[in-house]
N, C-alpha and C positions, 0 to 999 in steps of 0.2 A: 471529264464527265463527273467525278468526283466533287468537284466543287459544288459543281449544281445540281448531286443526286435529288436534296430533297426538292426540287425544283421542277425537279424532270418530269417530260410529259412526252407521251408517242411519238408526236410529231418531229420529236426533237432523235427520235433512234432511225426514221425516216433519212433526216440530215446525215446520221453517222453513214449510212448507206450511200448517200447521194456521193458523198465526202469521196467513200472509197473507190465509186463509178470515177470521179475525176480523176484523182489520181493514177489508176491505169495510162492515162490519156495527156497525163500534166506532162512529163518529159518527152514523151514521145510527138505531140505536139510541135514542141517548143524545137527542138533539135534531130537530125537526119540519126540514123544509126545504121549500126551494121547487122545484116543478117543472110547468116554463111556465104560472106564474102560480098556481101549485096551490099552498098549504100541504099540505105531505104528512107526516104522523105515521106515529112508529114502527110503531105497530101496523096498517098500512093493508101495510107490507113483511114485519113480525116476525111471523110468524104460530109456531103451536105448532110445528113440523115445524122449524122453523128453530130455534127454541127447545130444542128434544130435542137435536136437531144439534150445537147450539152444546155444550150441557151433556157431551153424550159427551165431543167433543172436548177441552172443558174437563179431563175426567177423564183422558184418555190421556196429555196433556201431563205432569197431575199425577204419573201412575203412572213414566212415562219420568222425569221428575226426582228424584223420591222412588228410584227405583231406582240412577241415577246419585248421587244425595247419599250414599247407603247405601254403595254401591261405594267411594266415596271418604272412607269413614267421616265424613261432615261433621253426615250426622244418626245 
C-alpha cells in the first residue's frame, strides 16, 4: 500500500477488503482439515452461494485493475 499511497484511490481499500474475504476461504478451499476430530472437506463449507460470491468478487477486482492498468497506460 505504501508504494502507491500517493496513487490511492477508494476503490482500491474495497480491494484490501475483498483480498481479506478470500483469504478466509484460500486454504480452506484448497485442503480438507480437522475440526475436533472431524475431517472437514471443502465442500461441507464451499457451497454454491459462497462460490457465486467468491466469482463476483473475483471479477470487481479484475475490473478495478484493468481500469487502473488502462489509466496508466501499462495495458
Amino acid at each position: 500500500m505504501r508504494v502507491f499511497e500517493d496513487e490511492w484511490e477508494e476503490a482500491f481499500d474495497e480491494l484490501v477488503d475483498v483480498i481479506g474475504w478470500f483469504t478466509e476461504y484460500y486454504t480452506r478451499s484448497r485442503y480438507p482439515f480437522f475440526l475436533r476430530g472431524k475431517v472437514i472437506a471443502p465442500d461441507e463449507f464451499i457451497d454454491r452461494e459462497t462460490a457465486s460470491e467468491a466469482i463476483e468478487k473475483a471479477y470487481r477486482v479484475l475490473r478495478v485493475a484493468e481500469r487502473y492498468l488502462r489509466e496508466k497506460r501499462i495495458i
